[in-house]
PDB file of the backbone (N, CA, C, O) and the ligand in Angstrom, with CONECT records:
HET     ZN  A 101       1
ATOM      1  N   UNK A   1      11.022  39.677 -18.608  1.00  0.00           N
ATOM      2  CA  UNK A   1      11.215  38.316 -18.115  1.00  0.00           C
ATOM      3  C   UNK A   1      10.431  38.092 -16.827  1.00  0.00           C
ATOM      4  O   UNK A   1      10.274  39.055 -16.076  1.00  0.00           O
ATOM      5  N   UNK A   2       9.915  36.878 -16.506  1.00  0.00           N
ATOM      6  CA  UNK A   2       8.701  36.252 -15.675  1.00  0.00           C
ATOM      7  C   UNK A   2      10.019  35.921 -14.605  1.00  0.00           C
ATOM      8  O   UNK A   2      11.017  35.268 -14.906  1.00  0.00           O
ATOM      9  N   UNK A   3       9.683  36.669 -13.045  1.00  0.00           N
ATOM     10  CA  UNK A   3      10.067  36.089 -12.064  1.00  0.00           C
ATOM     11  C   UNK A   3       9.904  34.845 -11.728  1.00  0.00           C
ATOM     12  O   UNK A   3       8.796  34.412 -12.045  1.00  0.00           O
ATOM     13  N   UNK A   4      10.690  34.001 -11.130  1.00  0.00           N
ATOM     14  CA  UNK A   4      10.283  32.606 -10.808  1.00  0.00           C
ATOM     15  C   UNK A   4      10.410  32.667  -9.541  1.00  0.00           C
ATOM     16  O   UNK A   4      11.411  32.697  -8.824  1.00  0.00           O
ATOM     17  N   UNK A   5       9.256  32.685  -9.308  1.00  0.00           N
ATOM     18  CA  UNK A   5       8.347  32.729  -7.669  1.00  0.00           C
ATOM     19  C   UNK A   5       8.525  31.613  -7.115  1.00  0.00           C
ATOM     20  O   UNK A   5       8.060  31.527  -5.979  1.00  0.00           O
ATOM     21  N   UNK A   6       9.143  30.545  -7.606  1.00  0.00           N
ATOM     22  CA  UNK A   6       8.879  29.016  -6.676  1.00  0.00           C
ATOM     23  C   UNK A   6       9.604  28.873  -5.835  1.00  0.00           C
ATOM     24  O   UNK A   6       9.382  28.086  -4.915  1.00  0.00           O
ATOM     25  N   UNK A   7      10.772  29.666  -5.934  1.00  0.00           N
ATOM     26  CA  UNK A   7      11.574  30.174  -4.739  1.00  0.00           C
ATOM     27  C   UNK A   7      12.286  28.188  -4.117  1.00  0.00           C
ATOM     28  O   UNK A   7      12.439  27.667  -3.012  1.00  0.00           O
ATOM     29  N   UNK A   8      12.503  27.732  -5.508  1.00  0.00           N
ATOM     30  CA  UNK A   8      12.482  26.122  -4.897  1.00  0.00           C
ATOM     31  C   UNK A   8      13.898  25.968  -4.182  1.00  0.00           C
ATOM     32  O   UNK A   8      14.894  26.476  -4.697  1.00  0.00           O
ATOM     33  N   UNK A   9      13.952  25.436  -3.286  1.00  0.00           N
ATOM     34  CA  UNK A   9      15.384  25.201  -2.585  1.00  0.00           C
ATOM     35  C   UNK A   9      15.565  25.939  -1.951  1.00  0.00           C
ATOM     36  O   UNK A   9      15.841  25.658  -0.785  1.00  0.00           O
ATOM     37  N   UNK A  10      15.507  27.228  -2.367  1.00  0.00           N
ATOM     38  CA  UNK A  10      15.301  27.768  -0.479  1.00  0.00           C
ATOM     39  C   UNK A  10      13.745  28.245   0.395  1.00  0.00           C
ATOM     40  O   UNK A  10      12.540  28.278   0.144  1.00  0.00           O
ATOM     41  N   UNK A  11      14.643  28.556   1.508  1.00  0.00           N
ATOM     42  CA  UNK A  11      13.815  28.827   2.661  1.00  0.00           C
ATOM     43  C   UNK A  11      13.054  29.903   2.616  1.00  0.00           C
ATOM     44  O   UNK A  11      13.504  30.770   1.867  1.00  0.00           O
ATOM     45  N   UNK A  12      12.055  30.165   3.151  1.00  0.00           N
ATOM     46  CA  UNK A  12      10.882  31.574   3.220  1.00  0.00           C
ATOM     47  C   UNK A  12      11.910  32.803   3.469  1.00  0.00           C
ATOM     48  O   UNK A  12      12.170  33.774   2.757  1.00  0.00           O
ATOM     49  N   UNK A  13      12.346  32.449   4.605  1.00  0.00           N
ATOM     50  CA  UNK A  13      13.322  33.436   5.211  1.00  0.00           C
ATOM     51  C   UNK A  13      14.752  34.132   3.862  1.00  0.00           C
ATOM     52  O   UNK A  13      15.113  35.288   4.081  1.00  0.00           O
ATOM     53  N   UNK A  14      15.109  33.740   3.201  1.00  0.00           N
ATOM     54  CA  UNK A  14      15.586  33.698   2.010  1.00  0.00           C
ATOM     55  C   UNK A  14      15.496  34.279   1.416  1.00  0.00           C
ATOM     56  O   UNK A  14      16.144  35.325   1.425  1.00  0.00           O
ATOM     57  N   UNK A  15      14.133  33.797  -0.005  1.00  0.00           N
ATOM     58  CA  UNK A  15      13.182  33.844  -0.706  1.00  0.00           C
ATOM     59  C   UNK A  15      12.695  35.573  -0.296  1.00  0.00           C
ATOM     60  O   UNK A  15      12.815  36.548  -1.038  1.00  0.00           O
ATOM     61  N   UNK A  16      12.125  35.542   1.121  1.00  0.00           N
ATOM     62  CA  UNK A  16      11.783  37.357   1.270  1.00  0.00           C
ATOM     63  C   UNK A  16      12.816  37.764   1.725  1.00  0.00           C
ATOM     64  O   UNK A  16      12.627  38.724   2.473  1.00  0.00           O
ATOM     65  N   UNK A  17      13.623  37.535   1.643  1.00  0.00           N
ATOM     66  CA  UNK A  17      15.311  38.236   1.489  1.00  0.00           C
ATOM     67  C   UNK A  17      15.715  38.688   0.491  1.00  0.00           C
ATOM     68  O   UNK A  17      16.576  39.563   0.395  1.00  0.00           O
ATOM     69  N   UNK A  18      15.253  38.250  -0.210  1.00  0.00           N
ATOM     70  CA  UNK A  18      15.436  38.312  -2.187  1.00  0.00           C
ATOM     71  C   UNK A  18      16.048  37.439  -3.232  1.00  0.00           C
ATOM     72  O   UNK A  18      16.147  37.417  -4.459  1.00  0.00           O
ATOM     73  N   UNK A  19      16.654  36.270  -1.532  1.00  0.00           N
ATOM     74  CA  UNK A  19      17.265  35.446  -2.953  1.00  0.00           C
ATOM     75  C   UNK A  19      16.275  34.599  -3.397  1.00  0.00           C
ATOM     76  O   UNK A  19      15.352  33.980  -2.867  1.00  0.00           O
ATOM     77  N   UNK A  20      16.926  34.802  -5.054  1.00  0.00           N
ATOM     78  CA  UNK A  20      16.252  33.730  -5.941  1.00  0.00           C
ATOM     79  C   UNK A  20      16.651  33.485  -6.793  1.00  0.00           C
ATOM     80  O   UNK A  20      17.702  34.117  -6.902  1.00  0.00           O
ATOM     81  N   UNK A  21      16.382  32.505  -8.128  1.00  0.00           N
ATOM     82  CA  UNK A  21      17.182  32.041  -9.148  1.00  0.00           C
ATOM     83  C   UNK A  21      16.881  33.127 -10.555  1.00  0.00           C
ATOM     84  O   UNK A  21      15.831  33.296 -11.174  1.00  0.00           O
ATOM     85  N   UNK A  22      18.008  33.651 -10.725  1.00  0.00           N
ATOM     86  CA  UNK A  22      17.940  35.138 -11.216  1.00  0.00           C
ATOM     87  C   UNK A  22      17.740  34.609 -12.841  1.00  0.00           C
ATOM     88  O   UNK A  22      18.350  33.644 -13.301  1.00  0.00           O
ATOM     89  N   UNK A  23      16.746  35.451 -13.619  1.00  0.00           N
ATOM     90  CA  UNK A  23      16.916  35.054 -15.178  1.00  0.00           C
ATOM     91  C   UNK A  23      17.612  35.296 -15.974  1.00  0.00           C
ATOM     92  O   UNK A  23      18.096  34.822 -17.002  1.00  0.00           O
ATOM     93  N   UNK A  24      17.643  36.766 -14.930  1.00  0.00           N
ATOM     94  CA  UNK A  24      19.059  37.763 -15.718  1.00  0.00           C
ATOM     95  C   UNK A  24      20.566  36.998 -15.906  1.00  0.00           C
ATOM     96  O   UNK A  24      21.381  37.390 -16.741  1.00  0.00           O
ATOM     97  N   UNK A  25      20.814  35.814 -14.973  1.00  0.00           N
ATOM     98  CA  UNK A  25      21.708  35.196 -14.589  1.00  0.00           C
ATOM     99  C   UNK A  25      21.862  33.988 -15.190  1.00  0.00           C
ATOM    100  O   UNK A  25      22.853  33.324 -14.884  1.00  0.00           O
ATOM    101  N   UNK A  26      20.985  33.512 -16.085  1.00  0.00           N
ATOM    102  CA  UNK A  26      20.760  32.021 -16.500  1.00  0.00           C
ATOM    103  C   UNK A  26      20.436  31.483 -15.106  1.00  0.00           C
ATOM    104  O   UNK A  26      21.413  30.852 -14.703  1.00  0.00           O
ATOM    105  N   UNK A  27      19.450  31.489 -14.224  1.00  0.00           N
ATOM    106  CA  UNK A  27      19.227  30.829 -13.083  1.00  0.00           C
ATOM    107  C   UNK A  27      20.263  30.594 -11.644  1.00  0.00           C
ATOM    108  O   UNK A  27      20.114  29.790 -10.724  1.00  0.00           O
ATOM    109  N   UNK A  28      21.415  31.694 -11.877  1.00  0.00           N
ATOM    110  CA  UNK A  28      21.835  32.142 -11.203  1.00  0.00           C
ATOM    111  C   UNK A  28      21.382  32.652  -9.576  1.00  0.00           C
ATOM    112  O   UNK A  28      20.702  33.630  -9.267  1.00  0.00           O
ATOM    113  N   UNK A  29      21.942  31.743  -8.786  1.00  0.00           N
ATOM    114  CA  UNK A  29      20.844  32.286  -7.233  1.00  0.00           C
ATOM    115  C   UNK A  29      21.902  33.527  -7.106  1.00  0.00           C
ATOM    116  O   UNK A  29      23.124  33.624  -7.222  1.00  0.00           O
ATOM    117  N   UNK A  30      20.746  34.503  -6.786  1.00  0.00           N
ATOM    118  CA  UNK A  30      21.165  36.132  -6.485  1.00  0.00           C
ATOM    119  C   UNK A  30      20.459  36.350  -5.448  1.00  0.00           C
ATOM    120  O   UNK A  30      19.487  35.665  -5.131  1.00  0.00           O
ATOM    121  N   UNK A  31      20.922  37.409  -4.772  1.00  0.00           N
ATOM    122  CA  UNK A  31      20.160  37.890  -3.438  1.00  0.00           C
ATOM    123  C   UNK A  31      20.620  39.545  -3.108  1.00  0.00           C
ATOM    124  O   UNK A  31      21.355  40.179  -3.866  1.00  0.00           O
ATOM    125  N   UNK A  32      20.208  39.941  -2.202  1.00  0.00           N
ATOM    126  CA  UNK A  32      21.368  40.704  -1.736  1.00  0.00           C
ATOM    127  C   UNK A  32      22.186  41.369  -1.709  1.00  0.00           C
ATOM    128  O   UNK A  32      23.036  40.588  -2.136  1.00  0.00           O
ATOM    129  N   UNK A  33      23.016  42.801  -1.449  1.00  0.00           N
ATOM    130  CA  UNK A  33      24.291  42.748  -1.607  1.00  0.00           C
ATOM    131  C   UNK A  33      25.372  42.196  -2.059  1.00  0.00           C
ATOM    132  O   UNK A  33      26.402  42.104  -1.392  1.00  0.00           O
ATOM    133  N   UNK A  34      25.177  41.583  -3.779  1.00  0.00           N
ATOM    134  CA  UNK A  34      25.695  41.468  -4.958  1.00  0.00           C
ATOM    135  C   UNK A  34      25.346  42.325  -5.612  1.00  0.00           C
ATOM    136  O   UNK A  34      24.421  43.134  -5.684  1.00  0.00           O
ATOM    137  N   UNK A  35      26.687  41.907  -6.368  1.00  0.00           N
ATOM    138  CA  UNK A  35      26.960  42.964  -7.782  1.00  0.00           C
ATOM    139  C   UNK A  35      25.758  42.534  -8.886  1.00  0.00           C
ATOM    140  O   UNK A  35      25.111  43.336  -9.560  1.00  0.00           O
ATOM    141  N   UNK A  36      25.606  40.890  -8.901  1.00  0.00           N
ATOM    142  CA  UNK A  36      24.426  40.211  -9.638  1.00  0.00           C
ATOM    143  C   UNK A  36      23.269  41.136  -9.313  1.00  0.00           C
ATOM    144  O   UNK A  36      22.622  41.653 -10.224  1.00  0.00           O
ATOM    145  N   UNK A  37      23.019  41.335  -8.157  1.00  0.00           N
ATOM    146  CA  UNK A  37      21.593  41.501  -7.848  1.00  0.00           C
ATOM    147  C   UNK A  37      21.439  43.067  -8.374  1.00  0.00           C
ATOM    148  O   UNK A  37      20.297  43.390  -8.701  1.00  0.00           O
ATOM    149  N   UNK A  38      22.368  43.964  -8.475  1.00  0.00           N
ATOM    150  CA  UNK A  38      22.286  45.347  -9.055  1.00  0.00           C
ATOM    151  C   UNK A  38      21.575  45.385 -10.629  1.00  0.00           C
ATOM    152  O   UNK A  38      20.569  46.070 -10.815  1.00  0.00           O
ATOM    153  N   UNK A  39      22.093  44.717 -11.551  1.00  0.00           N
ATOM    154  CA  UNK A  39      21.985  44.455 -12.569  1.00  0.00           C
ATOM    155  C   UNK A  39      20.588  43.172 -13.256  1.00  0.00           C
ATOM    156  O   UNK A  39      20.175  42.888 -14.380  1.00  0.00           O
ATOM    157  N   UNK A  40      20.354  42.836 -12.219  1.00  0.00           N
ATOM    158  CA  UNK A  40      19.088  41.872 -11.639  1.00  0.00           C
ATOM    159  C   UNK A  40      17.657  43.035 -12.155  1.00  0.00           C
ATOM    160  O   UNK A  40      17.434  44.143 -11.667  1.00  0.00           O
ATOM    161  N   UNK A  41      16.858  42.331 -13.274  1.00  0.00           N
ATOM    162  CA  UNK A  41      15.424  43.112 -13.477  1.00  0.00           C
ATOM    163  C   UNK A  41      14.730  42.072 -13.207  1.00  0.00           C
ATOM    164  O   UNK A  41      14.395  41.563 -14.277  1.00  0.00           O
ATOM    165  N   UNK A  42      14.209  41.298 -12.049  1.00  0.00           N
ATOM    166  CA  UNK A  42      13.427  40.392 -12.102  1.00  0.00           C
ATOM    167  C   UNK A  42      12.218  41.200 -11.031  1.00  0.00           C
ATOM    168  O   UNK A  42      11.373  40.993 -10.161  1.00  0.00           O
ATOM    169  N   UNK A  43      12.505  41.654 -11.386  1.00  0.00           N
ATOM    170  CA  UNK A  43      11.196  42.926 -10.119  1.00  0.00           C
ATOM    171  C   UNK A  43      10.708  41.944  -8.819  1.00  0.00           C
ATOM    172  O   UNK A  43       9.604  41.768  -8.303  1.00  0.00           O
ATOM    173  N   UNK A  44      12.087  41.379  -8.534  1.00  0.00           N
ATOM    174  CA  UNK A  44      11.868  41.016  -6.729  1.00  0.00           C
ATOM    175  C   UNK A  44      11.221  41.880  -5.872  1.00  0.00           C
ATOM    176  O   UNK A  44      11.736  42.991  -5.997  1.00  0.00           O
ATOM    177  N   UNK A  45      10.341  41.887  -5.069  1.00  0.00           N
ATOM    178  CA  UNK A  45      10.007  42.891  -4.272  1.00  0.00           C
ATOM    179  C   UNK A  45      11.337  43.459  -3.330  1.00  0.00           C
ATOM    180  O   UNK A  45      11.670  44.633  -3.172  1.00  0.00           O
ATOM    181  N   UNK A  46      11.989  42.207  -2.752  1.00  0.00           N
ATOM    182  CA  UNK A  46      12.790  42.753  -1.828  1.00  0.00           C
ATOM    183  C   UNK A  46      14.164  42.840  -2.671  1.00  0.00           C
ATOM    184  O   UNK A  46      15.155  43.368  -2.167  1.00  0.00           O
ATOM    185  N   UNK A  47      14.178  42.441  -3.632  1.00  0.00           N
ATOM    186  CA  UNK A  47      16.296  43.289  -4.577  1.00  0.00           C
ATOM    187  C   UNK A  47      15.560  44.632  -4.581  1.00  0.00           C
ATOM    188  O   UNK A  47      16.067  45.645  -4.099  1.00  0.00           O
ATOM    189  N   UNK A  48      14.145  44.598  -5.236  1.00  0.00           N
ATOM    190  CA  UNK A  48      14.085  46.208  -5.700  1.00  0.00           C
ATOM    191  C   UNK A  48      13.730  47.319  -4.701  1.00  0.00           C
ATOM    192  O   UNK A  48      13.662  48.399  -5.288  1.00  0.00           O
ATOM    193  N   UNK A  49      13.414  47.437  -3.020  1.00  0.00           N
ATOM    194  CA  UNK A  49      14.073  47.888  -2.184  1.00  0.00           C
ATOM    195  C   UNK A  49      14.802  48.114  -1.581  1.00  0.00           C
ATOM    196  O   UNK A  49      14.999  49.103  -0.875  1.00  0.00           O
ATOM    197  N   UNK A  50      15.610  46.805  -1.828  1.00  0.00           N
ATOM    198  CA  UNK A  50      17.505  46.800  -1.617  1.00  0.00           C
ATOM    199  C   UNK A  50      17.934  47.913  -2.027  1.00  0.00           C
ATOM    200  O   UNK A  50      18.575  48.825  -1.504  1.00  0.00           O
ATOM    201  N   UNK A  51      17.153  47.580  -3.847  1.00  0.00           N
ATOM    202  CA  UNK A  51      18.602  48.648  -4.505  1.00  0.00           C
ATOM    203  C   UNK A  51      18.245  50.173  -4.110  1.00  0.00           C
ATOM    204  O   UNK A  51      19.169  50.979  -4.229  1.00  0.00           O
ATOM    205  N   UNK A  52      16.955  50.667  -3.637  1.00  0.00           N
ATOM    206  CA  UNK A  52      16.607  51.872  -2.995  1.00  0.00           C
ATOM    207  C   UNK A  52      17.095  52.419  -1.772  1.00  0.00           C
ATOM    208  O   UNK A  52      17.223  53.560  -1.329  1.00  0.00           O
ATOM    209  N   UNK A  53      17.385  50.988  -1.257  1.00  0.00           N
ATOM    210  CA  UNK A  53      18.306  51.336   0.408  1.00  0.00           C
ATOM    211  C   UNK A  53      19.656  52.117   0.011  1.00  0.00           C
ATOM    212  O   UNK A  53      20.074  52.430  -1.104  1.00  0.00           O
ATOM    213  N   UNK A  54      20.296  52.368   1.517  1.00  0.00           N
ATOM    214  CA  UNK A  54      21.887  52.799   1.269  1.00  0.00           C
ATOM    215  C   UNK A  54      22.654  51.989   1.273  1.00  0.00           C
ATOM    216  O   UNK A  54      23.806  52.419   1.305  1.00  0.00           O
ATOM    217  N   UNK A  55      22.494  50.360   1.242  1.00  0.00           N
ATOM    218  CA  UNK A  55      23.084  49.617   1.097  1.00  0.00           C
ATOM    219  C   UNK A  55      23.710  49.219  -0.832  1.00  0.00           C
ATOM    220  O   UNK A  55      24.727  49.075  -1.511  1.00  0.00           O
ATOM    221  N   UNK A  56      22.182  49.210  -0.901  1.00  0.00           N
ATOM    222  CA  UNK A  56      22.241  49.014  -2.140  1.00  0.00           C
ATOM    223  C   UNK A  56      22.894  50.076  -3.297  1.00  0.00           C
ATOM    224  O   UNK A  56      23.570  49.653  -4.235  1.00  0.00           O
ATOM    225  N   UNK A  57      22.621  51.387  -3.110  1.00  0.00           N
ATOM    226  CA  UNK A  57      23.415  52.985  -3.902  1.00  0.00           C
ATOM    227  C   UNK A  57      24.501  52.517  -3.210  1.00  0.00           C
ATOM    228  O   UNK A  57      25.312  52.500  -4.136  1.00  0.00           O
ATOM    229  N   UNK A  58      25.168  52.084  -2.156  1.00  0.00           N
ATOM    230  CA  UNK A  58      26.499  52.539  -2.206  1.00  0.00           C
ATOM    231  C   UNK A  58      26.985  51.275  -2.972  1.00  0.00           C
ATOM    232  O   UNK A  58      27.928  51.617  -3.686  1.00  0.00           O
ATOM    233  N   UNK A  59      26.706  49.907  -3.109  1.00  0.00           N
ATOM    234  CA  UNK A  59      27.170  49.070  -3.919  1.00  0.00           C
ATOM    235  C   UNK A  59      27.165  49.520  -5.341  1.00  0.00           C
ATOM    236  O   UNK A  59      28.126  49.279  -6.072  1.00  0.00           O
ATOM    237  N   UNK A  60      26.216  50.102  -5.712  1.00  0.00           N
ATOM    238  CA  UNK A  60      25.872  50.782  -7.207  1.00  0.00           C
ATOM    239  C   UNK A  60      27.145  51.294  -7.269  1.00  0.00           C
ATOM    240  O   UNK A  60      28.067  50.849  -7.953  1.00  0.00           O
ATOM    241  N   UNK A  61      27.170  52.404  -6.409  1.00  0.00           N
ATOM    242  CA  UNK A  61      28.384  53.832  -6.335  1.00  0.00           C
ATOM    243  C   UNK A  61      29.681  52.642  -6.807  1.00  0.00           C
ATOM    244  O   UNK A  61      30.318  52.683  -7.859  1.00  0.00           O
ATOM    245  N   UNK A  62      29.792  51.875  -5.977  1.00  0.00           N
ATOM    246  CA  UNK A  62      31.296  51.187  -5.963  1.00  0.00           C
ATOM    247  C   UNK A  62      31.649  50.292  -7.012  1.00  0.00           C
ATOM    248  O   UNK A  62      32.767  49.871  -7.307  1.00  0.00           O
ATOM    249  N   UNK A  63      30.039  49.952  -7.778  1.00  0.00           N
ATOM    250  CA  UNK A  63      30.340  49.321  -8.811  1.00  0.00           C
ATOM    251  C   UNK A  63      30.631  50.259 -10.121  1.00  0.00           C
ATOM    252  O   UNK A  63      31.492  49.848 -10.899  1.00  0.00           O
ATOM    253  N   UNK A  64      30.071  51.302 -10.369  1.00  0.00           N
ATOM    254  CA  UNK A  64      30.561  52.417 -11.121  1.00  0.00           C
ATOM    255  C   UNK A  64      31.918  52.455 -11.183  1.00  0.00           C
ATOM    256  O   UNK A  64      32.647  52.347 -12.169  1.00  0.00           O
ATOM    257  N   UNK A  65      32.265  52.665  -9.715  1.00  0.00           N
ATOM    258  CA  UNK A  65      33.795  53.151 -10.087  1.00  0.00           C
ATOM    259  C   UNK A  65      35.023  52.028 -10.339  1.00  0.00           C
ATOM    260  O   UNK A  65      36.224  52.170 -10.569  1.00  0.00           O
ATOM    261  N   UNK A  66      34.262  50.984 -10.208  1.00  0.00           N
ATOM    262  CA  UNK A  66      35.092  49.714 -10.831  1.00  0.00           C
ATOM    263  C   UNK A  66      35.281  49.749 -12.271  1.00  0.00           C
ATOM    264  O   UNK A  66      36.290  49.735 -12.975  1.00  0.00           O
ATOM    265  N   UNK A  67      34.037  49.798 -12.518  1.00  0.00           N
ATOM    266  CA  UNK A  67      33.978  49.509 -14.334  1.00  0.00           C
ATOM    267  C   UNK A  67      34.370  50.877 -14.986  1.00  0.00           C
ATOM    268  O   UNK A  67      35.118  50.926 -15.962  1.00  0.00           O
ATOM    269  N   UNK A  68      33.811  52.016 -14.379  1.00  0.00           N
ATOM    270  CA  UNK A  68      35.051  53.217 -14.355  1.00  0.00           C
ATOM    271  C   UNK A  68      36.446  53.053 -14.782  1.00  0.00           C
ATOM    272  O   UNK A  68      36.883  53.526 -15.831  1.00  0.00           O
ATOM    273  N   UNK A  69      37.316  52.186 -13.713  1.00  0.00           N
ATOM    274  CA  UNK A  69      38.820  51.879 -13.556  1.00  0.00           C
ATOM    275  C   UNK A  69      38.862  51.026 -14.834  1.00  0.00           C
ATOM    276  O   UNK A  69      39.342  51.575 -15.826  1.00  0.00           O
ATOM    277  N   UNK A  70      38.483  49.925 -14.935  1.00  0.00           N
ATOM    278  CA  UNK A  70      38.911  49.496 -15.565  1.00  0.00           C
ATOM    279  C   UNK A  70      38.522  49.689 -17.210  1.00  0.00           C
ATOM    280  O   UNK A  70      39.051  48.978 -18.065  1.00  0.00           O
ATOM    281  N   UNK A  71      37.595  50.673 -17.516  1.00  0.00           N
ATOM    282  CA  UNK A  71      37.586  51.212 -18.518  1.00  0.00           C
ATOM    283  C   UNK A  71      38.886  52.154 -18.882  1.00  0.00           C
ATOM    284  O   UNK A  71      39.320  52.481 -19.986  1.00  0.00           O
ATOM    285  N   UNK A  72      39.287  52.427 -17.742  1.00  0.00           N
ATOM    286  CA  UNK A  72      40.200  53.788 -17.746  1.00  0.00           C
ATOM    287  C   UNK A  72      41.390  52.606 -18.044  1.00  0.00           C
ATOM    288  O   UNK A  72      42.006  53.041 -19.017  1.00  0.00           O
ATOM    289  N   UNK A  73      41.906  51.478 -17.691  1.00  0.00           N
ATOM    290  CA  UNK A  73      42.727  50.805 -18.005  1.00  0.00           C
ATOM    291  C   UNK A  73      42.747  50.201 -19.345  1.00  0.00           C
ATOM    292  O   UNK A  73      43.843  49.936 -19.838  1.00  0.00           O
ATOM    293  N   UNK A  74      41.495  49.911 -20.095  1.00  0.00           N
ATOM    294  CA  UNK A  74      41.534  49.439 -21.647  1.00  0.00           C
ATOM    295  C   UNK A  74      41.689  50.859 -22.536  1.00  0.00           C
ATOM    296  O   UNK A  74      41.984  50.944 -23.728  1.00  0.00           O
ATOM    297  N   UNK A  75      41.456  51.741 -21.768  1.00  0.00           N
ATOM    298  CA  UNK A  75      42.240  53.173 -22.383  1.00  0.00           C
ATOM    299  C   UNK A  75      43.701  53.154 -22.649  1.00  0.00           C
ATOM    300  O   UNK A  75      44.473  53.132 -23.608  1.00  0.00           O
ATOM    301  N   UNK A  76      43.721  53.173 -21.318  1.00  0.00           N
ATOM    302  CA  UNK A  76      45.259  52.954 -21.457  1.00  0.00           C
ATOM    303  C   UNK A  76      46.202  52.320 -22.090  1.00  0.00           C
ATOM    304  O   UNK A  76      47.209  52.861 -22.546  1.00  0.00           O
ATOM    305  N   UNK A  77      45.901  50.985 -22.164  1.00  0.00           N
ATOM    306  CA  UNK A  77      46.607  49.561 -23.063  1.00  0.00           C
ATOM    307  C   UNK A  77      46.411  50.005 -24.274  1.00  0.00           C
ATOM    308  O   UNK A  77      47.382  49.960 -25.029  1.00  0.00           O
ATOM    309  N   UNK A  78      45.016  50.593 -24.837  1.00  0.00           N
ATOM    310  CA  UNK A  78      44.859  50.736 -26.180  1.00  0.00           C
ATOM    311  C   UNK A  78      46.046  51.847 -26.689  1.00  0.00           C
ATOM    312  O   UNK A  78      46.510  51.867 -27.829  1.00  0.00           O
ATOM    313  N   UNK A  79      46.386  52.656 -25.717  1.00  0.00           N
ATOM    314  CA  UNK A  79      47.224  53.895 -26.108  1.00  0.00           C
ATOM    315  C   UNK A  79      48.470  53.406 -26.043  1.00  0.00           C
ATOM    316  O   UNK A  79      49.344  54.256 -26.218  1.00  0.00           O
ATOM    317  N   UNK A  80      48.853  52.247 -25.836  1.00  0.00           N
ATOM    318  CA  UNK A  80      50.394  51.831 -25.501  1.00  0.00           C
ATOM    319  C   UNK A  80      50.655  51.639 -27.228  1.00  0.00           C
ATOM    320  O   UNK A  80      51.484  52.110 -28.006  1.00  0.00           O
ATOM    321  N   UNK A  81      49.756  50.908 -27.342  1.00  0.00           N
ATOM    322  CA  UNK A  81      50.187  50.651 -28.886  1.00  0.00           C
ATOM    323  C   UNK A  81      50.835  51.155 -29.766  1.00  0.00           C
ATOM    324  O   UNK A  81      50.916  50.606 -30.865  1.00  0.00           O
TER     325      UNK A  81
HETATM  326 ZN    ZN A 101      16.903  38.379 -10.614  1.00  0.00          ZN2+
END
């Protein structure tokens, strides 16, 4: 999928921040330190050093162990049955 560079509506400052209207998202503005932006392949320059920072692995890390839990909980319910 084709990044959309027009970066329309926001600001420069922004825009090389990383937010932008995500495709992955249906045009979803993502940026940043979201869970969106982890899961985000729009080969932003700046999400895809994010997600290399320690900002970004430890959001990864924490999102793992969410979907972790709550996998471990549709385990569970399924076993009540
Ligand atoms: Zn994106």
């Amino acid at each position: 999928m084709e990044l959309d560079r027009s970066g329309e509506g926001l600001t420069k400052e922004e825009w090389e921040a990383g937010w932008h209207w995500c495709n992955e998202w249906d045009g979803m503005l993502v940026g940043p330190d979201t869970d969106e932006a982890l899961v985000c392949s729009c080969d932003h320059p700046a999400i895809e050093a994010w997600k290399q920072s320690g900002a970004g692995k430890k959001l990864q890390e924490e999102l793992d162990k969410r979907s972790e839990e709550i996998n471990q909980q549709n385990f569970l319910m399924e076993d009540d049955k």
